[in-house]
N, C-alpha and C positions, 0 to 999 in steps of 0.2 A: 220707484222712479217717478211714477206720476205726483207721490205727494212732493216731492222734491222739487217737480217743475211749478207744480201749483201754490208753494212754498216763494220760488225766486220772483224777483223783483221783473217787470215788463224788458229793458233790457237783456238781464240772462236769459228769460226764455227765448228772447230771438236771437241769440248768439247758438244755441241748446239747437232750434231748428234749422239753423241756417248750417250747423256742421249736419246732421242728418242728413241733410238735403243735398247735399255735398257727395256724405259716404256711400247714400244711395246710386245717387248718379253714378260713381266711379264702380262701384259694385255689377251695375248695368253694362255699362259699357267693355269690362271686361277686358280683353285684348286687344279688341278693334279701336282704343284707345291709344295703344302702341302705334298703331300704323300710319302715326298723323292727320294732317288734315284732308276735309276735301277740297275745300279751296284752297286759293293761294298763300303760302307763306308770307312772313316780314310784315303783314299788316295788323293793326289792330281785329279791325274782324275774321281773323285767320283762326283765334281762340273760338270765337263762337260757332265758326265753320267747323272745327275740331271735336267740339259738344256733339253738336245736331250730327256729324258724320259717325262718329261713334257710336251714340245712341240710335241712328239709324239702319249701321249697315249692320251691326252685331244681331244675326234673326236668334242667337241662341239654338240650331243646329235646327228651328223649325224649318219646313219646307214650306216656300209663297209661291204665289202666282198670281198673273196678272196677265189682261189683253190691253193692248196700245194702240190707237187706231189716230196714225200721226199727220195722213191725210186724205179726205174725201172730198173730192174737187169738181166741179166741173167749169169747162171754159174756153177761149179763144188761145190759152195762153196753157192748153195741155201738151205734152209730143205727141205727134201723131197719133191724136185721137181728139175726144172731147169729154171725154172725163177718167181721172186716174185714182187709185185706191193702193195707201201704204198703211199695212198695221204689221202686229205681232202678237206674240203670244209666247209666255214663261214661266218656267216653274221651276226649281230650283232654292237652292241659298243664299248667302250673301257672297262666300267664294264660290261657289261653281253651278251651272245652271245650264239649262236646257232652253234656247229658243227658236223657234218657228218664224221665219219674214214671209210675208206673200206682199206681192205688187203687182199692180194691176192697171190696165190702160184700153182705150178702147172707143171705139166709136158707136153709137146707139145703144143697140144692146148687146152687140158681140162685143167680145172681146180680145183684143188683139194680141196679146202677152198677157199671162198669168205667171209669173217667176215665181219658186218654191224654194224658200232657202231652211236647211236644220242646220244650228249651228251646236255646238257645246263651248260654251261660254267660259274660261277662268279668271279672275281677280289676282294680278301679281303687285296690283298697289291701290293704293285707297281710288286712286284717280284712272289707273286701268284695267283694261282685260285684255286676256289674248282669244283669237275666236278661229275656230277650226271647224267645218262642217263640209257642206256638198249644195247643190241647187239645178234645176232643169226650167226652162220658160217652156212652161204644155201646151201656152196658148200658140206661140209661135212655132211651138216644135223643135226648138233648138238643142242643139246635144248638154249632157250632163256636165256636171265642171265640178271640181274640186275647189275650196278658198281655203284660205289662211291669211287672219290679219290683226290688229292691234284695235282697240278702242277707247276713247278717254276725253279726259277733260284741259285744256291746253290755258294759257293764262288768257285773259277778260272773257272767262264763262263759253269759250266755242269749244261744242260736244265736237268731237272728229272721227271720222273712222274711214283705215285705208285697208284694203283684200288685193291679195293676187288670186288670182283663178288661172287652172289648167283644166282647159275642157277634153272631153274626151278622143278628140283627134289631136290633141296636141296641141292646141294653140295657148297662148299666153296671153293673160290682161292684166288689169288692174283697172279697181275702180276708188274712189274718195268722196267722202263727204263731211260738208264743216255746217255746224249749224247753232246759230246763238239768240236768243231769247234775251229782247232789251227791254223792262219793263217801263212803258210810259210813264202809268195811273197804276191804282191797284189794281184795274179787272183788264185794261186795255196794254197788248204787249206786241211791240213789231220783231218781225223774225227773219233775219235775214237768211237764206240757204242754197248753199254751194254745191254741186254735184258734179262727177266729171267720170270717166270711162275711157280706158286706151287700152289700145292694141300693143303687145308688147312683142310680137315676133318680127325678128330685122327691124328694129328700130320701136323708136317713141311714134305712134300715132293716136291723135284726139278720134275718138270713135264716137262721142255723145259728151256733150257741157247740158248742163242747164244753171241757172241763176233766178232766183225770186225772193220777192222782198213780200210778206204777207203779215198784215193788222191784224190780230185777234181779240175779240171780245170775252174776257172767259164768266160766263152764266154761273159756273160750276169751276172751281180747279180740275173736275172729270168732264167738264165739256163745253166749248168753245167754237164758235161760229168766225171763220176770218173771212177776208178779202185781200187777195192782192195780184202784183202784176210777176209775170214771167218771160222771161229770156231764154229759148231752149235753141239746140243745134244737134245733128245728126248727121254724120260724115256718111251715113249710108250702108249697110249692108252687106252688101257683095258688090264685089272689084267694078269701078266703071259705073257705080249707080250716084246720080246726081245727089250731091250736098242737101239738106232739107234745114233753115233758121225759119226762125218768128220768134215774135212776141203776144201777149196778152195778157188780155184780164181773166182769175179766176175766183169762184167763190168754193169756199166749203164749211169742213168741218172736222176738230179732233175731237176724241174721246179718250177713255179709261176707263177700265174696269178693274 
């Protein structure tokens, strides 16, 4: 075979690699090549989204993991506190996976809520999961809860994710969040993100919104310095306790591991 290539004219050889190159990929990609894309359909770059999802999510039955650390902030513009901490942690596959949420908020050095969420994560489509697990805030002391909820990717690139929670007396929530990544420049990306929290026993009530739009600079695709501003609201606690809004400026920081 090699004298054969070393034989063809400059032409054939790149016809010769470019099908290689071709079988290899589809060989890689396997099944998760079935599942469509991860973006969106009907566009030209939907093929290319189709490659890179394939070739990405197929781990080949290895087992990965990773920590996410999506925000370290401090500021004017935290919920009652002044500085707040969201990351994770995962290990798992590309269908089913094990994750860990912790969040975190607080004033100095205490801190005022520590929420622990384990979820078991499934993949029913290239663009979703379904997620099931349980969660306690230790820092606050608040009773245990159960969740169950969906998560994915919705059309112009907004990550989403919506849970109901039954906490351990009974009560009913729901919580959602949307969050999308616009890239300016190559290093510099604003982000806008949506967060909200209701009460679902006898009726719809807003128990906590937040909104912020945050600039980041990424140093590193694993780590990134932003700025920006925040709009949060807190209906309050317990029956009768005064409404709490503001706004502000925050700075922080994401990583990866």
């Amino acid at each position: 075979m090699a004298q054969r290539i070393a034989q063809a004219d400059p032409q054939e050889t790149s016809t010769i690699l470019e099908v290689a190159i071709v079988a290899a990929t589809l060989t890689l990609a396997g099944p998760a090549a079935a599942q469509g894309p991860i973006g969106h359909g009907g566009t030209a770059g939907s093929d290319m989204a189709r490659t890179r999802g394939a070739l990405c999510q197929d781990s080949r039955g290895q087992a990965l993991g990773g920590v996410q650390l999506d925000l370290a902030e401090v500021g004017d513009g935290v919920q009652d506190g002044d500085w707040r901490l969201d990351g994770s942690a995962w290990a798992g596959g590309d269908i089913s996976r094990v994750r860990v949420g912790v969040s975190a908020a607080g004033s100095g050095e205490s801190a005022d809520t520590v929420e622990v969420e384990v979820f078991y994560v499934r993949a029913f489509d290239p663009r979703w999961h379904l997620l099931a697990g349980l969660g306690k805030d230790f820092g606050g002391d608040g009773p245990a809860y159960l969740t169950a909820g969906v998560e994915g990717l919705i059309p112009y690139g907004i990550q989403t994710s919506a849970e109901l929670l039954v906490d351990e007396q009974g009560e009913v929530g729901a919580r959602f969040e949307a969050v999308s990544d616009q890239r300016l420049t190559r290093r510099l990306i604003l982000q806008p993100r949506l967060e909200a929290g209701l009460r679902l026993d006898g009726g719809v009530e807003a128990q906590e919104a937040e909104a912020g739009l945050r600039l980041r600079y990424e140093v590193r695709p694993e780590l990134a310095p932003y700025v920006g501003w925040v709009w949060s609201h807190n209906a309050g606690e317990a029956p009768g306790e005064a409404a709490r809004s503001g706004s502000g400026l925050v700075v922080g920081l994401t990583a990866g591991f």
